[in-house]
N, C-alpha and C positions, 0 to 999 in steps of 0.2 A: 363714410362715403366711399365708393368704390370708385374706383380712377380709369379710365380707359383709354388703349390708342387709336386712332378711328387714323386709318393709312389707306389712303385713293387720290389718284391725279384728275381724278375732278371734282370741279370747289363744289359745282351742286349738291353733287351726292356727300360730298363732307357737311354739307351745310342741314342735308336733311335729317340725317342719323343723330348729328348735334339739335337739332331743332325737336328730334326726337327725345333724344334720352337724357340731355340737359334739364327740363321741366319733371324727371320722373330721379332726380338726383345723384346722376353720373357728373364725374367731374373728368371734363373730357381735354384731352389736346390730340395735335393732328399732327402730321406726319404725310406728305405727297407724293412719297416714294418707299421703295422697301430699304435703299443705304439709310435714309432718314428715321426710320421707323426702327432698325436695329440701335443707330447711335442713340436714341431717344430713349428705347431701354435699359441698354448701359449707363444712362447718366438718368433715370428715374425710374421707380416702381410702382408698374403697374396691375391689378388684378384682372383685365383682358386685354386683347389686342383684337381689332377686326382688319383684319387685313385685305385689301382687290387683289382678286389672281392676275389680273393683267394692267403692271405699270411699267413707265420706263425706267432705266437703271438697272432695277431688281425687282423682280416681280414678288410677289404675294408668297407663292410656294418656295421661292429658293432666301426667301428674308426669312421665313417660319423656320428651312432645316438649316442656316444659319443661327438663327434665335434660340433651336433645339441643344446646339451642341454645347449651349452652357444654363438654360433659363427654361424652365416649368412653367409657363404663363400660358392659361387657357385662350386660343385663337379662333376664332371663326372669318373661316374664308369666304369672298363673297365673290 
């Protein structure tokens, strides 16, 4: 089963992605921010990350070329 980080500051859009790819057997957890979404990958492994270009804290792109400088995990920005 393939694991994934679904990272957005809002719960709708977390809710629908999960309501999505949960029933097609992703095993998903979430993350509300890009700080969030980094330490979550240092402490588990995952085979994607969806990341929102615009949260607060840390957005999407600057949590990705933070992610980059130690971790190969395929991203798709939204």
């Amino acid at each position: 089963m393939a694991r994934l980080l679904i990272t957005d500051d809002d719960p709708a859009i977390l809710g629908l992605i999960r309501a999505i790819l949960e029933p097609e057997g992703f095993e998903i957890a979430e993350a509300h921010n890009g700080i969030e979404a980094v330490e979550a990958v240092e402490h588990s492994d995952f085979d994607l990350l969806i990341l929102d270009i615009m949260m607060p804290e840390m957005d999407g792109i600057a949590a990705t070329a933070k992610l980059r400088e130690e971790y190969n995990i395929p991203v798709i920005l939204l």
